[in-house]
C-alpha positions as CSV (number, residue, x, y, z in Angstrom):
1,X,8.7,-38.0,-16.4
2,X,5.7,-36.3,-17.7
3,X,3.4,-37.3,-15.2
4,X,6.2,-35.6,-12.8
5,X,6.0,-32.4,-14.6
6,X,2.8,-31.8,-14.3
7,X,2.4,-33.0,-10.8
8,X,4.9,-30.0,-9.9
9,X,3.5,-27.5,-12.5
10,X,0.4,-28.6,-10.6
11,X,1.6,-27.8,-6.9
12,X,3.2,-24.7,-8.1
13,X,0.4,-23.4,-9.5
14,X,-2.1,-24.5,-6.9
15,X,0.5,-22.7,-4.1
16,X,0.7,-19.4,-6.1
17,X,-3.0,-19.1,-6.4
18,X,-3.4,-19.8,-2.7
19,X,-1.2,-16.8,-2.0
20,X,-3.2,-13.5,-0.9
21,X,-1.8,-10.0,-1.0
22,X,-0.6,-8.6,2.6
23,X,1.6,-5.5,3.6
24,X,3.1,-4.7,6.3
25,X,2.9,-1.3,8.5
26,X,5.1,-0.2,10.6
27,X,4.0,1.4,13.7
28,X,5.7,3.5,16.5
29,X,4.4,1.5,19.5
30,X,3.8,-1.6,20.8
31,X,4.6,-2.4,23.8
32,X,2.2,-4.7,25.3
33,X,-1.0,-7.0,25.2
34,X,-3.1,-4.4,25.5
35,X,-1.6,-2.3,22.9
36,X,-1.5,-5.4,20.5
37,X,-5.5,-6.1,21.7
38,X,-6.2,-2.3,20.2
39,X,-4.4,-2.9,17.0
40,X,-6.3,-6.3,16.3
41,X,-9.3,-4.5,16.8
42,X,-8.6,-1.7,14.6
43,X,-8.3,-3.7,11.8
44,X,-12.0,-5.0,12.0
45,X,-12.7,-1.5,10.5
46,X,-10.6,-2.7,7.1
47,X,-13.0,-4.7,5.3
48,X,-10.7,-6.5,3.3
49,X,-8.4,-7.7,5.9
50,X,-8.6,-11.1,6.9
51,X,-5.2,-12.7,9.4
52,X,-3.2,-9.7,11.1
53,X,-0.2,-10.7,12.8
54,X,2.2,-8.5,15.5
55,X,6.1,-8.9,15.4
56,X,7.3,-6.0,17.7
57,X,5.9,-2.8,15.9
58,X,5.0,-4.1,12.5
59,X,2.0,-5.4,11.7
60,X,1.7,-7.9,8.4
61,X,-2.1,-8.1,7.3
62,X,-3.3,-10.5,5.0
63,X,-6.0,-9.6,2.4
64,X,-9.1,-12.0,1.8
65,X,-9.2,-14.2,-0.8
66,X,-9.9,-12.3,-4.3
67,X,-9.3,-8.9,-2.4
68,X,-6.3,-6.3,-2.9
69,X,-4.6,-4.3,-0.4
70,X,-6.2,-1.1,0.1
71,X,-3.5,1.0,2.3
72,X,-5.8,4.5,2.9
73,X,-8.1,2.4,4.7
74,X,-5.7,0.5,6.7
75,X,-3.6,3.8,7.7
76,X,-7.0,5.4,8.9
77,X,-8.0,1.9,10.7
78,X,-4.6,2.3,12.4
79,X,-4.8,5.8,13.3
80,X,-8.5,5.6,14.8
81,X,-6.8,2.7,17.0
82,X,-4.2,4.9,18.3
83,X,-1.2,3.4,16.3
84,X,-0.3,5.5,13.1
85,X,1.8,4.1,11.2
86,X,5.3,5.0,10.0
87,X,6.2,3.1,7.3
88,X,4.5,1.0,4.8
89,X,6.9,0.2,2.0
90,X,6.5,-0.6,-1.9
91,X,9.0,-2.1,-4.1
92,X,6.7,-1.3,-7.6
93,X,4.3,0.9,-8.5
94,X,1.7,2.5,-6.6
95,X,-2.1,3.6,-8.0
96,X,-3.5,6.4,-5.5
97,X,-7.4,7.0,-6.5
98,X,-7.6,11.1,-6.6
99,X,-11.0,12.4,-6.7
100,X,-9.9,15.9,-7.5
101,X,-9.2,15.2,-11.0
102,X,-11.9,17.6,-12.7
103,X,-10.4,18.8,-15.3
104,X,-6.8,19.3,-17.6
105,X,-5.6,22.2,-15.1
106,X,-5.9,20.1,-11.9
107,X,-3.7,17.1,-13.8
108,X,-1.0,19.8,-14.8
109,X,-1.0,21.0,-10.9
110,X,-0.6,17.9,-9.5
111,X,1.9,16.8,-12.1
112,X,4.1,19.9,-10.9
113,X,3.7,19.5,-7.6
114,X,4.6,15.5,-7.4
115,X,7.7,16.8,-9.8
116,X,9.1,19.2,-6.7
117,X,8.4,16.5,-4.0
118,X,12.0,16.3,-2.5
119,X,12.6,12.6,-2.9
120,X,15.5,10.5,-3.8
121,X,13.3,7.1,-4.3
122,X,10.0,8.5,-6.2
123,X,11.2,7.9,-10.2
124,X,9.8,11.7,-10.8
125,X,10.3,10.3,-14.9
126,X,7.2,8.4,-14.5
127,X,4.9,9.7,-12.4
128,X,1.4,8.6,-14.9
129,X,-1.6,10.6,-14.0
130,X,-5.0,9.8,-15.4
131,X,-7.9,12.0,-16.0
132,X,-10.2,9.7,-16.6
133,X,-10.1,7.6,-14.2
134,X,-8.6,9.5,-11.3
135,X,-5.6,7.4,-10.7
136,X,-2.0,8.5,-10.2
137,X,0.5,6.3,-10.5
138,X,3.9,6.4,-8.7
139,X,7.1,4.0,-8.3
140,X,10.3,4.3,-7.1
141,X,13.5,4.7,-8.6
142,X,15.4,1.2,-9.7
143,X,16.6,-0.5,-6.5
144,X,14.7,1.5,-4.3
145,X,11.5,1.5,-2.0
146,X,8.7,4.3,-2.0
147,X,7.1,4.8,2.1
148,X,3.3,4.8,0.8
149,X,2.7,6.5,4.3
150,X,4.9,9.8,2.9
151,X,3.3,9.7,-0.4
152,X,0.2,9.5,1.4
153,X,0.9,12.4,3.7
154,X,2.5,14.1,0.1
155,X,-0.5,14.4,-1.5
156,X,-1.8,15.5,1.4
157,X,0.7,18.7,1.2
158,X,0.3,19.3,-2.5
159,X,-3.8,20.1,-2.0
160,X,-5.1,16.6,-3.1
161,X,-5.8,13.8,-1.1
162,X,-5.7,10.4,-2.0
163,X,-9.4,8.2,-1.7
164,X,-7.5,4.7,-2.2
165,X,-4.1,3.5,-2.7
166,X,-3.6,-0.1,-4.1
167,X,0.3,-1.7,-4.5
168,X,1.3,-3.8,-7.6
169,X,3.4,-5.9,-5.8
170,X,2.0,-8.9,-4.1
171,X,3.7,-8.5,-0.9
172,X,5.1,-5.3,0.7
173,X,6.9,-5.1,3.2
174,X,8.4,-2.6,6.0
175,X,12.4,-2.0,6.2
């Protein structure tokens, strides 16, 4: 029985850790081979993408082993391809890199600003902004799913602009 035990703690282990992080973007057109050709090689410009697969208009891409999903980089590889997405949705929390974090007064701006984005999925309780290392840090109410792209786009508004954007969940996914 023992022996059993650890033979499926084994597998189950083995399989998690074999698991990368992907997303999934959704995009508002795609509606041949050729289009599906220009996606693909759009995301040769994301360095840590490694399998990207098509289903209609949503594109799943699959990070490289030991690399996170990085969703600024894969919006601008998808808009330089001529496919910008829609939708890229996150379950948990959300770390945006903000360069334009200098100083007490710039934290307090943004703060107020994310606090009077009209939203009834960003948990506005805790938004966590850090000085020191330029991260904000944003995730939906209970229940509910944050579009990175209108955060992204958000920010955008408010006078900042995000550098990087990593998910805490392992897999996102569109709607």
């Amino acid at each position: 029985m023992k022996r059993f035990i650890w033979a499926v703690s084994f597998v189950v282990a083995a399989s998690g850790a074999a698991l990368a992080d992907s997303v999934k973007a959704t995009v508002g057109h795609m509606c041949c081979g050729g289009c599906k050709a220009a996606a693909m090689n759009g995301m040769k410009a994301v360095a840590w993408a490694d399998n990207t697969a098509i289903d209609g208009t949503t594109l799943t891409v699959t990070a490289k082993a030991g690399q996170k999903v990085e969703i600024v980089s894969l919006v601008d590889a998808l808009s330089k391809a001529g496919f910008p997405a829609s939708e890229i949705v996150a379950s948990g929390p959300v770390t945006f890199t903000v360069a334009h974090l200098c100083c007490g007064n710039c934290v307090s701006d943004l703060k107020s600003k994310l606090a009077n984005v009209r939203s009834m999925v960003l948990d506005k309780d805790n938004i966590k902004i850090d000085q020191a290392t330029k991260t904000v840090t944003l995730q939906p109410v209970a229940g509910k799913q944050l579009n990175v792209v209108q955060l992204l786009n958000q920010f955008q508004r408010t006078g900042f602009s995000a550098s990087a954007c990593t998910m805490a969940t392992a897999v996102a996914s569109a709607k």
